[in-house]
N, CA, C and O atoms as a CHARMM CRD file, in Angstrom:
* protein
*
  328
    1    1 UNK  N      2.66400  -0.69300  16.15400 PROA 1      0.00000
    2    1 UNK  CA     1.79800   0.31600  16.72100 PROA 1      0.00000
    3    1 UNK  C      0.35800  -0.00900  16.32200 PROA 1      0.00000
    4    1 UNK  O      0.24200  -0.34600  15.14400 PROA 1      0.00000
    5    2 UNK  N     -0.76600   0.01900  17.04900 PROA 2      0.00000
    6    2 UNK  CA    -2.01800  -0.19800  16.94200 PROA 2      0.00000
    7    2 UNK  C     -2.69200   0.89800  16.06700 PROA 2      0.00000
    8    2 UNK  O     -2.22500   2.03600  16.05100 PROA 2      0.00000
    9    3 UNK  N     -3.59600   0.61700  15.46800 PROA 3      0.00000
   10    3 UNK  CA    -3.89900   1.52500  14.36000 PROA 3      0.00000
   11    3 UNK  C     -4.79200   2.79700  15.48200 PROA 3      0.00000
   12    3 UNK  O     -5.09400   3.91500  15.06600 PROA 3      0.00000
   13    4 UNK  N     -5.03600   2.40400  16.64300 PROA 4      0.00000
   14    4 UNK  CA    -5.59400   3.48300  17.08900 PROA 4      0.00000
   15    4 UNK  C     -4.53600   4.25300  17.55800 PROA 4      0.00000
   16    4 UNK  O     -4.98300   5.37000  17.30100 PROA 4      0.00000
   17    5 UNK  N     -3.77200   4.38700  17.91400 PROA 5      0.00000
   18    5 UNK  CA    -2.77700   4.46100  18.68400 PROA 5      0.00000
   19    5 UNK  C     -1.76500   5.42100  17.16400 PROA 5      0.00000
   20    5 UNK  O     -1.10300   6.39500  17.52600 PROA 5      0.00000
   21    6 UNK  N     -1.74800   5.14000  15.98200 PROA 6      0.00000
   22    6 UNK  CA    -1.47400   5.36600  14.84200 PROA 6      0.00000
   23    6 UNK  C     -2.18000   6.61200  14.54400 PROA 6      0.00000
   24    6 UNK  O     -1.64600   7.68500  14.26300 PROA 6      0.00000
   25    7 UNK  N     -3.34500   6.38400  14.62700 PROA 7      0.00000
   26    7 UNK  CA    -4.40900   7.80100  14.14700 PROA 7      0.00000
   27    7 UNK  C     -4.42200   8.62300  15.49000 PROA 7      0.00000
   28    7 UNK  O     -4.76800   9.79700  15.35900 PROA 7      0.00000
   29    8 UNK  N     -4.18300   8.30700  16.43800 PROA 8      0.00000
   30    8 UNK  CA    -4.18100   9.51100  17.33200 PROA 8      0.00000
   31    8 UNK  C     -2.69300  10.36800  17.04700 PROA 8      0.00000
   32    8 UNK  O     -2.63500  11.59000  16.91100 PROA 8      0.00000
   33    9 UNK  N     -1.73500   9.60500  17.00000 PROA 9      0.00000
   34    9 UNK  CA    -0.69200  10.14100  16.74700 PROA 9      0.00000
   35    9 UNK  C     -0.74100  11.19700  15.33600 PROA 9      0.00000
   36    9 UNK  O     -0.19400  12.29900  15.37700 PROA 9      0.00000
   37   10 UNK  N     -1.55800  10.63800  13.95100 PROA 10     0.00000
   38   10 UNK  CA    -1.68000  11.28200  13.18300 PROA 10     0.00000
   39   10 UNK  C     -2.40000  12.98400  13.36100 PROA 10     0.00000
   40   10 UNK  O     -2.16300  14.04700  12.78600 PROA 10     0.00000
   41   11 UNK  N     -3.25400  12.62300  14.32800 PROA 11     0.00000
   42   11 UNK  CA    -4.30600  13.81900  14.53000 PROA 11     0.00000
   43   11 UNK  C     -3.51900  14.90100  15.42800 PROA 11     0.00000
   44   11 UNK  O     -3.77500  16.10200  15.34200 PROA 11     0.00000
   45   12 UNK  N     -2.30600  14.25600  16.50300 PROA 12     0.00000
   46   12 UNK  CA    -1.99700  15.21200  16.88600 PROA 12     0.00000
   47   12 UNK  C     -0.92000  15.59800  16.23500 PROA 12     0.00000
   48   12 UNK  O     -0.48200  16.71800  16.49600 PROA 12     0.00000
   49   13 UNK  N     -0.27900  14.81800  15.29500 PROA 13     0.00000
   50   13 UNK  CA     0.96400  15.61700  14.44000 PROA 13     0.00000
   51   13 UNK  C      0.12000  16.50600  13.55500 PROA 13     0.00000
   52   13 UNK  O      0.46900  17.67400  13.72800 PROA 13     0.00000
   53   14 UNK  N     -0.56400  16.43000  12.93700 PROA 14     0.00000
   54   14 UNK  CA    -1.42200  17.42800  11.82500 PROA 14     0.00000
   55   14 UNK  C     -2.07600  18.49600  12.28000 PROA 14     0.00000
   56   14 UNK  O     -2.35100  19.41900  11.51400 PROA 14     0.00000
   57   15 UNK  N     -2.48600  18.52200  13.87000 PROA 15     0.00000
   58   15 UNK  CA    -2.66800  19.08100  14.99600 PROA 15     0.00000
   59   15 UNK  C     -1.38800  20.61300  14.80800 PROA 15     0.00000
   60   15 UNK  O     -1.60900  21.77000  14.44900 PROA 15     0.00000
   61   16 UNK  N     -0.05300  19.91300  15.24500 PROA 16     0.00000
   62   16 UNK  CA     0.50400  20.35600  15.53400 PROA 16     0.00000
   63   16 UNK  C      0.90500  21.54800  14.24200 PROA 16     0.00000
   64   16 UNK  O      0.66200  22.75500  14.27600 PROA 16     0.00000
   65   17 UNK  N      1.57300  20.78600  13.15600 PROA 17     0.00000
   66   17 UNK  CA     1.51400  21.60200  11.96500 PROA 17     0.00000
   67   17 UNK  C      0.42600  22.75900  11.29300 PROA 17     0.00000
   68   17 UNK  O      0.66900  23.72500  10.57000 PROA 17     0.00000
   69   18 UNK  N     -0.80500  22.27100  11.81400 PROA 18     0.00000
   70   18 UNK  CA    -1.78500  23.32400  11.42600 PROA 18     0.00000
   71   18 UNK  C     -1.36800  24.57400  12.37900 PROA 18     0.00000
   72   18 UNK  O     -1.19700  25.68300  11.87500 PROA 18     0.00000
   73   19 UNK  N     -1.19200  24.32700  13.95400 PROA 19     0.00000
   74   19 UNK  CA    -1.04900  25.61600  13.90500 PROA 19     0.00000
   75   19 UNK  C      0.64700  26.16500  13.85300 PROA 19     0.00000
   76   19 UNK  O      0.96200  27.32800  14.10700 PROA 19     0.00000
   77   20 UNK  N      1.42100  25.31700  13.55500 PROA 20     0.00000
   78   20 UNK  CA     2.49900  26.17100  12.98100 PROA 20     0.00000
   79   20 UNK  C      2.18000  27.03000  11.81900 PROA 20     0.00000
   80   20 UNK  O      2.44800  28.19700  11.53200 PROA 20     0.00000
   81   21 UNK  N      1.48300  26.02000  11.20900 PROA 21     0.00000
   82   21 UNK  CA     1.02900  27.16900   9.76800 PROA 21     0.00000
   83   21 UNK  C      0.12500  28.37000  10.13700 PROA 21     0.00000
   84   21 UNK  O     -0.42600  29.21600   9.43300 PROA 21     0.00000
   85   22 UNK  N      0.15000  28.19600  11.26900 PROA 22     0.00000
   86   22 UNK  CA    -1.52700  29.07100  11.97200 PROA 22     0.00000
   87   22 UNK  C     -0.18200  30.59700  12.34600 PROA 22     0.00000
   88   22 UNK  O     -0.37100  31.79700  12.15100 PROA 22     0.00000
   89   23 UNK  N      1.15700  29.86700  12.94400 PROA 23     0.00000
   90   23 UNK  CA     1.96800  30.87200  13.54100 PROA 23     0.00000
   91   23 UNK  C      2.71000  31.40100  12.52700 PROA 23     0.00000
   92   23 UNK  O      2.89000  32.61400  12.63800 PROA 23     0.00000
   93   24 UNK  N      3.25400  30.81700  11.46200 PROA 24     0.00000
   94   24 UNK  CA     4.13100  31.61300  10.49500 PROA 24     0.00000
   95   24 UNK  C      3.44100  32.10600   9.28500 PROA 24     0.00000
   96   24 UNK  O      3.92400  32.89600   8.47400 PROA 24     0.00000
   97   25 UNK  N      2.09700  31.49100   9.23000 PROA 25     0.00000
   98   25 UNK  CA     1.16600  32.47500   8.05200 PROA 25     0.00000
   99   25 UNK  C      1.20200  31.59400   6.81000 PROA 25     0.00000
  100   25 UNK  O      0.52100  31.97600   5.85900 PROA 25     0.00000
  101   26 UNK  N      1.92200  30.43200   6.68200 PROA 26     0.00000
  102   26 UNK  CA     2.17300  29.23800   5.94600 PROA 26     0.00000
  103   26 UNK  C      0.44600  28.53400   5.36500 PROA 26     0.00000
  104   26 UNK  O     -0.02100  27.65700   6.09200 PROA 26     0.00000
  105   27 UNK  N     -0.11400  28.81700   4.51700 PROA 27     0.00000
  106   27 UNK  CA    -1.47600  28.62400   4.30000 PROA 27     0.00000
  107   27 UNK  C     -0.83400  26.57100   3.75400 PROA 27     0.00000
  108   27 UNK  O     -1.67500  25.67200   3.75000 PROA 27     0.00000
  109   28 UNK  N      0.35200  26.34300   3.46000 PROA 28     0.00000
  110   28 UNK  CA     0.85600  25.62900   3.02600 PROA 28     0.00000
  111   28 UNK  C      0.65700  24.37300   4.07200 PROA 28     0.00000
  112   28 UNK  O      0.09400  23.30200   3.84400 PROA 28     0.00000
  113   29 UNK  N      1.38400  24.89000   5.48000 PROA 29     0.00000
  114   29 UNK  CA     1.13000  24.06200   6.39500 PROA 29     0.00000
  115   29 UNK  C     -0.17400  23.98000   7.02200 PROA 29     0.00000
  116   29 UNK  O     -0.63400  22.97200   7.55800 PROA 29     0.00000
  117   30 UNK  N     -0.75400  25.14500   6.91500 PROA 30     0.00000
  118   30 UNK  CA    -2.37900  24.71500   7.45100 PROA 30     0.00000
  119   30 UNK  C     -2.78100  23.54000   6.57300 PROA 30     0.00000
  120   30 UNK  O     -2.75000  22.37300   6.96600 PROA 30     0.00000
  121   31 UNK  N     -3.08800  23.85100   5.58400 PROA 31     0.00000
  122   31 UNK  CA    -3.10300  22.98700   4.68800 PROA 31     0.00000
  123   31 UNK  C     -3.02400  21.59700   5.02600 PROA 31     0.00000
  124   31 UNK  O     -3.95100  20.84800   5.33400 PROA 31     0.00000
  125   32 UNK  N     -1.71800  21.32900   4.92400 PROA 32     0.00000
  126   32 UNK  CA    -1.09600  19.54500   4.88400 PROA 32     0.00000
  127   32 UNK  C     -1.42500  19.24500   6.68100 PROA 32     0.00000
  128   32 UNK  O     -1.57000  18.15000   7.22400 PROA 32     0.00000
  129   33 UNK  N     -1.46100  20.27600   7.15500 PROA 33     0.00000
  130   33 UNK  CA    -2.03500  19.69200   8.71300 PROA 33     0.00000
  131   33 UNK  C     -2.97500  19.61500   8.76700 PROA 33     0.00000
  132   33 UNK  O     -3.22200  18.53400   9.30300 PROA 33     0.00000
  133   34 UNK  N     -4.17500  20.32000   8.44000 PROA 34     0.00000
  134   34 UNK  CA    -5.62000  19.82200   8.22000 PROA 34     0.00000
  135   34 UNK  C     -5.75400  18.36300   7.71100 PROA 34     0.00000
  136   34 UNK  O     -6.49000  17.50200   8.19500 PROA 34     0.00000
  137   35 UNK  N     -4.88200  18.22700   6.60800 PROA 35     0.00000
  138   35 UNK  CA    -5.00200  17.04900   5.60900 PROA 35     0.00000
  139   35 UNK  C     -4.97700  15.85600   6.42100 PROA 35     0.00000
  140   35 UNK  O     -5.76300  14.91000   6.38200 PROA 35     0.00000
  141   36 UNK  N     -3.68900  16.07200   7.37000 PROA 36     0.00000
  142   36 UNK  CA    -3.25000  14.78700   8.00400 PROA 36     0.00000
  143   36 UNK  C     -3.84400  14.83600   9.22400 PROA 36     0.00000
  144   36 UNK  O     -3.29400  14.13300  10.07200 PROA 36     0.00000
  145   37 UNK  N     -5.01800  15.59000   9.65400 PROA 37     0.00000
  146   37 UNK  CA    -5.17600  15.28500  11.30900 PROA 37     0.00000
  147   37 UNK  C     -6.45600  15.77500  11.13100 PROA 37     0.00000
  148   37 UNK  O     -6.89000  16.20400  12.20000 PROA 37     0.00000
  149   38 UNK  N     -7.76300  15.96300   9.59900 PROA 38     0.00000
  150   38 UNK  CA    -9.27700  15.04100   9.61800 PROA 38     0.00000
  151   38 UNK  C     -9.08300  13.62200   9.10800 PROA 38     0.00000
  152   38 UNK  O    -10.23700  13.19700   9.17300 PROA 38     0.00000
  153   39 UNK  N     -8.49400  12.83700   8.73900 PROA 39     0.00000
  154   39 UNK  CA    -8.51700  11.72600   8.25100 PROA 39     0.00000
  155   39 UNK  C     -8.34900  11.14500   9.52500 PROA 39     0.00000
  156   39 UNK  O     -9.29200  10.60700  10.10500 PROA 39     0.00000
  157   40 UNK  N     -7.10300  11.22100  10.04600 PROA 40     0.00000
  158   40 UNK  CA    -7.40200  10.55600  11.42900 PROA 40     0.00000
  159   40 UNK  C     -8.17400  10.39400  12.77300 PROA 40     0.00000
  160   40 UNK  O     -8.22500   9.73300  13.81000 PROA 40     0.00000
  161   41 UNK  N     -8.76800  11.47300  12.05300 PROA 41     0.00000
  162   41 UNK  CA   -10.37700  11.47400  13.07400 PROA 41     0.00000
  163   41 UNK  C    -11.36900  10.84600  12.59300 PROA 41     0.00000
  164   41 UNK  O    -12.16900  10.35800  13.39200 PROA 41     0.00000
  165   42 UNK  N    -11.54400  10.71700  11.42500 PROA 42     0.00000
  166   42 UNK  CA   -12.61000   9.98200  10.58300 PROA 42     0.00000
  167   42 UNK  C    -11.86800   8.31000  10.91700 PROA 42     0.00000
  168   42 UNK  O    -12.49700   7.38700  11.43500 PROA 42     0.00000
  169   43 UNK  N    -10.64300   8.24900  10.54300 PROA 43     0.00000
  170   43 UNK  CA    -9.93700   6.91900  11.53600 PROA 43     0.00000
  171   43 UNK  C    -10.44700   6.41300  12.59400 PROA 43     0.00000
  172   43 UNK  O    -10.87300   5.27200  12.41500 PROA 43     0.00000
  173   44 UNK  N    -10.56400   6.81300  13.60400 PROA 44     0.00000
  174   44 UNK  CA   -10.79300   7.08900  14.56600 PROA 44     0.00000
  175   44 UNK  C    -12.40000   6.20400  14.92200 PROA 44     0.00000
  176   44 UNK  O    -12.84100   5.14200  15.36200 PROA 44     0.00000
  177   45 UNK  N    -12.79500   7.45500  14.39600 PROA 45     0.00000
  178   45 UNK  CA   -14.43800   7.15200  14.46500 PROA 45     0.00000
  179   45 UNK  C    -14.68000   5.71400  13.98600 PROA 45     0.00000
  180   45 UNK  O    -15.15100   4.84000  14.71300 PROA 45     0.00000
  181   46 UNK  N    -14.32600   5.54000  12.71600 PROA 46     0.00000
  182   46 UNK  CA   -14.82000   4.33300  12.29300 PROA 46     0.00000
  183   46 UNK  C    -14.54400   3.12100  12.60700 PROA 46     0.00000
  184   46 UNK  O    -15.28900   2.14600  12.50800 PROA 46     0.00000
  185   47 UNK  N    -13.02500   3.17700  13.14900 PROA 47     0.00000
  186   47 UNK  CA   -12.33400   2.07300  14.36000 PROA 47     0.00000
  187   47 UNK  C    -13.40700   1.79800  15.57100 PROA 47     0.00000
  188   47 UNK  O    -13.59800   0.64100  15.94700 PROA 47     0.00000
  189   48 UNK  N    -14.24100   3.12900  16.29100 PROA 48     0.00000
  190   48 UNK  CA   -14.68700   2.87500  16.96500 PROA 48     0.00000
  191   48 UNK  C    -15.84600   2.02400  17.09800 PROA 48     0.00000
  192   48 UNK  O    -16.03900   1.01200  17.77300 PROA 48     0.00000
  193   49 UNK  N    -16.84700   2.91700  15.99000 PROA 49     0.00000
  194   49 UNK  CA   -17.68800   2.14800  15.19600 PROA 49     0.00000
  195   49 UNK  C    -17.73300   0.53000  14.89500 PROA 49     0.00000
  196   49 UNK  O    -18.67900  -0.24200  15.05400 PROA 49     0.00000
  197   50 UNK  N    -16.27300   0.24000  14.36200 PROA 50     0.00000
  198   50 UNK  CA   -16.13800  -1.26700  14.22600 PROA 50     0.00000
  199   50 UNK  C    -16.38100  -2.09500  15.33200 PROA 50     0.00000
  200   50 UNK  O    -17.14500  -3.05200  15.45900 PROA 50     0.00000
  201   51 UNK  N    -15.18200  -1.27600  16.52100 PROA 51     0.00000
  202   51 UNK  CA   -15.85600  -2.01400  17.87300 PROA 51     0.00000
  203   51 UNK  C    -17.02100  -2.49800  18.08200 PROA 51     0.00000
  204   51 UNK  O    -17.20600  -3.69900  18.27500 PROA 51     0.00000
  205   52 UNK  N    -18.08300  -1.49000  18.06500 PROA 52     0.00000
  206   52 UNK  CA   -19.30900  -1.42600  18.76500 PROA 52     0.00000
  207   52 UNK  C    -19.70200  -2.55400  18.19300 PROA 52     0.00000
  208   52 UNK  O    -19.98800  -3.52600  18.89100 PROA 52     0.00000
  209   53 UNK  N    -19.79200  -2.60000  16.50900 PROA 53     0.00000
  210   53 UNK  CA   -20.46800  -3.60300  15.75400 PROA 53     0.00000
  211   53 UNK  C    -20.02100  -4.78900  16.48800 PROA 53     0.00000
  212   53 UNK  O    -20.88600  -5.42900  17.08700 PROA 53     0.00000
  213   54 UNK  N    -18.98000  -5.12300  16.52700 PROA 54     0.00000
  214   54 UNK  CA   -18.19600  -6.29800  16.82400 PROA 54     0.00000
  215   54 UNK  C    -18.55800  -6.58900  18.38500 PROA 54     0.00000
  216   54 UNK  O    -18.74700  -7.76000  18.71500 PROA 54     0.00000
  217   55 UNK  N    -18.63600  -5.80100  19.11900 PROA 55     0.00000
  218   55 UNK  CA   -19.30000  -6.17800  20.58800 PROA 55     0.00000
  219   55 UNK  C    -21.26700  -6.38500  20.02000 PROA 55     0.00000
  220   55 UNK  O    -22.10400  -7.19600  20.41500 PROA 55     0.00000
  221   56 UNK  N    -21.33100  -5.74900  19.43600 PROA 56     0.00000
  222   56 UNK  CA   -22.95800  -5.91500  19.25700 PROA 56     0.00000
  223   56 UNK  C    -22.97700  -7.68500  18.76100 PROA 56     0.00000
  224   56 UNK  O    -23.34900  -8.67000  19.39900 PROA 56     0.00000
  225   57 UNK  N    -22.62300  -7.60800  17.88900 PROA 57     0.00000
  226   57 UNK  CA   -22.38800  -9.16000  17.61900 PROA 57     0.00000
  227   57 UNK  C    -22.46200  -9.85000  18.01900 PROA 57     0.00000
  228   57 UNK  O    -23.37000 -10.67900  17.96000 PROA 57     0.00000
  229   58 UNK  N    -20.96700  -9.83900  18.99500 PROA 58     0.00000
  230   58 UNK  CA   -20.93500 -10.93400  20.32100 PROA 58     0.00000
  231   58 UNK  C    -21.98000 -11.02100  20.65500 PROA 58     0.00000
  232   58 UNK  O    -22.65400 -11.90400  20.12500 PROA 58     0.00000
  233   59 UNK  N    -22.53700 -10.24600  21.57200 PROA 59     0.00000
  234   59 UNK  CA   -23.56200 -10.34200  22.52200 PROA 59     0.00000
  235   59 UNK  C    -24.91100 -10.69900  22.06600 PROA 59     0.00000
  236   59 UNK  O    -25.71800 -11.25600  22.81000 PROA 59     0.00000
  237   60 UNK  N    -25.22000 -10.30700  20.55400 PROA 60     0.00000
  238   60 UNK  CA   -26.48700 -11.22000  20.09200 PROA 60     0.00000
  239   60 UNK  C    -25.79100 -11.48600  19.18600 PROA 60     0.00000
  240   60 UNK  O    -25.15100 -10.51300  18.78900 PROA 60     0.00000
  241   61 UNK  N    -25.46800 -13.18700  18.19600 PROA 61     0.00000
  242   61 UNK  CA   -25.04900 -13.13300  17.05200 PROA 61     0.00000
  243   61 UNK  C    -26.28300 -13.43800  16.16700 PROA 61     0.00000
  244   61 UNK  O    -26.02000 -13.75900  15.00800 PROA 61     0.00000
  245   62 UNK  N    -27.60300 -13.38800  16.53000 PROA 62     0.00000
  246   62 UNK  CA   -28.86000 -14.25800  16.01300 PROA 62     0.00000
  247   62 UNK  C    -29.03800 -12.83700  15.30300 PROA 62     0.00000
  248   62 UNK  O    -29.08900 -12.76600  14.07500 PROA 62     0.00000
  249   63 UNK  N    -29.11700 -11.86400  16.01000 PROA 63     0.00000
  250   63 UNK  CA   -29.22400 -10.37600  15.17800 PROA 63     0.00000
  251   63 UNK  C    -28.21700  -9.91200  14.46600 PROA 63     0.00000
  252   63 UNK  O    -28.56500  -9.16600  13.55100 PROA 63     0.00000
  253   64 UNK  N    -26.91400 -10.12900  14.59400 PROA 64     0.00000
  254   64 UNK  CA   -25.93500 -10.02500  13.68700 PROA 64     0.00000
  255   64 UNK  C    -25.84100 -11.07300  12.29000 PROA 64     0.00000
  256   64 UNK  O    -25.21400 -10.86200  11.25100 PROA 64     0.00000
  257   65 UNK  N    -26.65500 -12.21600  12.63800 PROA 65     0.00000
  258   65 UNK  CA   -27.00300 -13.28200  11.22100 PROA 65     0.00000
  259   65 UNK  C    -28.38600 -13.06200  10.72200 PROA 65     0.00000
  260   65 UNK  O    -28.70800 -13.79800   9.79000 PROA 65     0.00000
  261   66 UNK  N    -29.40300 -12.08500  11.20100 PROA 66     0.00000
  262   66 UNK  CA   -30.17900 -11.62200  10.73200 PROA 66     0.00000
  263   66 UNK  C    -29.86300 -10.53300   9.65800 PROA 66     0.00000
  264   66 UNK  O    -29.94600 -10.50400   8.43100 PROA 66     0.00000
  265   67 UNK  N    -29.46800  -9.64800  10.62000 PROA 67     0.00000
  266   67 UNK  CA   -28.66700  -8.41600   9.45800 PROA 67     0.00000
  267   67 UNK  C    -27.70600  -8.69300   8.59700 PROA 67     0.00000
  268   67 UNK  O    -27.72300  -7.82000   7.73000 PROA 67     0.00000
  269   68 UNK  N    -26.93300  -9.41800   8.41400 PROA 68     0.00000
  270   68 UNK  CA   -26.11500 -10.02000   7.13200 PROA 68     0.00000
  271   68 UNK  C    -26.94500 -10.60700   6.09600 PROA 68     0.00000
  272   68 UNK  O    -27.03300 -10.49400   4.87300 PROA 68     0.00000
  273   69 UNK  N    -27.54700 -11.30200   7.04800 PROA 69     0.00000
  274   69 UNK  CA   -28.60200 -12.10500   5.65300 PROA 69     0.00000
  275   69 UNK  C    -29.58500 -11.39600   4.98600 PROA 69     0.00000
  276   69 UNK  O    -29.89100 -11.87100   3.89200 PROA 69     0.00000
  277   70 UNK  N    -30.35400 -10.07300   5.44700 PROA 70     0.00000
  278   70 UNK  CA   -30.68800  -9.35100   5.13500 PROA 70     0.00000
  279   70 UNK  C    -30.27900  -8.31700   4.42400 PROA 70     0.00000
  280   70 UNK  O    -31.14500  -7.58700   3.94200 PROA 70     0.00000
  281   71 UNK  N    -28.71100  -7.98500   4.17300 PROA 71     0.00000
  282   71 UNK  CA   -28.20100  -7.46000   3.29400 PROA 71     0.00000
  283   71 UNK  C    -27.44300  -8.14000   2.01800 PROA 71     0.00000
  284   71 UNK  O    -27.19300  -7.63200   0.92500 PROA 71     0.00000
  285   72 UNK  N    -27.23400  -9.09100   2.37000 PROA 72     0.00000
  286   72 UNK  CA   -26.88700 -10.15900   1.33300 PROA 72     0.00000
  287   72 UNK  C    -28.01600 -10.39500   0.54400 PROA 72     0.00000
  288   72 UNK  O    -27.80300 -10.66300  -0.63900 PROA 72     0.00000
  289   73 UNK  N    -29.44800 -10.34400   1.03800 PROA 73     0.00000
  290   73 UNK  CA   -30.42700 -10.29000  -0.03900 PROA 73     0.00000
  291   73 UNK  C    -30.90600  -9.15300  -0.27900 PROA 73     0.00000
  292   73 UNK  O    -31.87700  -9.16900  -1.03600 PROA 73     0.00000
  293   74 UNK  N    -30.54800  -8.08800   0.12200 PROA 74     0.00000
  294   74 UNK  CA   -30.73100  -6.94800  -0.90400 PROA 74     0.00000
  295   74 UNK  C    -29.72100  -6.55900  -2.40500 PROA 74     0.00000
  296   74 UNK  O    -30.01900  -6.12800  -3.51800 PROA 74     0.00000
  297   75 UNK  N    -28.64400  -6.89600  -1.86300 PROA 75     0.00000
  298   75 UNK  CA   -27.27900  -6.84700  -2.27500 PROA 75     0.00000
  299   75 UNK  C    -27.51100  -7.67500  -3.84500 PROA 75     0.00000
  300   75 UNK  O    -27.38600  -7.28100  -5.00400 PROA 75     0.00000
  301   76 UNK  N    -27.94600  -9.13900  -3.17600 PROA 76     0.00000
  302   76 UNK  CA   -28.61700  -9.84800  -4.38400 PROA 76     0.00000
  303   76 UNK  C    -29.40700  -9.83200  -5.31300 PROA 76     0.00000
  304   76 UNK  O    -29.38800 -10.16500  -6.49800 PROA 76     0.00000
  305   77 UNK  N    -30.34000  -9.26000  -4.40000 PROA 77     0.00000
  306   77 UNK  CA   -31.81900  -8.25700  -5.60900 PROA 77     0.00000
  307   77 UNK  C    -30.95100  -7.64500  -6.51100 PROA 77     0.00000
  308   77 UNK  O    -30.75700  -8.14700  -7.61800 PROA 77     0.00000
  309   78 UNK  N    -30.33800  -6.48100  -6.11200 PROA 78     0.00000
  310   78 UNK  CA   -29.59700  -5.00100  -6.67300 PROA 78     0.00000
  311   78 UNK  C    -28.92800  -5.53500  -7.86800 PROA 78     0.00000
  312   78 UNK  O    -29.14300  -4.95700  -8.93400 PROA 78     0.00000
  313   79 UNK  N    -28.08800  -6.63400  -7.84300 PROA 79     0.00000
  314   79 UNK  CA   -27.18600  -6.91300  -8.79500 PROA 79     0.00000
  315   79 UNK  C    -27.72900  -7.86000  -9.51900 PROA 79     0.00000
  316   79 UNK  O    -27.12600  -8.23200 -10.52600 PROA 79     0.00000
  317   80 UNK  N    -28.95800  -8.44200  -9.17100 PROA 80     0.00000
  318   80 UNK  CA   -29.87100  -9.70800 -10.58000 PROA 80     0.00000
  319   80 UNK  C    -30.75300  -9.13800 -11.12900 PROA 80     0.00000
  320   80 UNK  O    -31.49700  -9.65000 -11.96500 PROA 80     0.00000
  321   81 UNK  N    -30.80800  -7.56900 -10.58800 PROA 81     0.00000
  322   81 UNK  CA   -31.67700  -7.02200 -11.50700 PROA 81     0.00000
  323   81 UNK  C    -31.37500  -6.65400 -13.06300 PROA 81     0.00000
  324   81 UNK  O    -30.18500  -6.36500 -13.19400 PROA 81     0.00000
  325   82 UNK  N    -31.85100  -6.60700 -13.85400 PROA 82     0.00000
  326   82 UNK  CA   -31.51600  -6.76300 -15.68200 PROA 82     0.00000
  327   82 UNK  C    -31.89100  -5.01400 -15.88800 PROA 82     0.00000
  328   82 UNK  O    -31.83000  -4.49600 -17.00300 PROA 82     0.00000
């Protein structure tokens, strides 16, 4: 199963349990359904996110080896500092 495909499934099972807990008064299941169906939205998002980067890339990689190298020397500063 594809991890997107994974977190949607998560969001709507946690979905589902929240409002069972919503119907029997179960603060228990609100609970563990909240738990399990924001993570998979934050999943979600950041999967998407990855995309974009990863198409941004492609399409210029001169700006995608700009911005690496540019954090690789901050990264470098940060940690040779005494």
């Amino acid at each position: 199963m594809t991890d997107k495909a994974e977190a949607k499934l998560n969001e709507a099972a946690g979905a589902v349990e929240e409002k069972i807990g919503e119907w029997t008064g179960s603060r228990k299941h609100q609970a563990k359904g909240a738990a399990r169906r924001y993570p998979a939205q934050a999943s979600y998002a950041v999967q998407d996110a990855a995309d974009c980067v990863v198409k941004s890339v492609r399409d210029n990689p001169a700006t995608g080896l700009a911005v690496a190298a540019s954090l690789g020397i901050i990264v470098g500063f940060l940690l040779g500092r005494k």
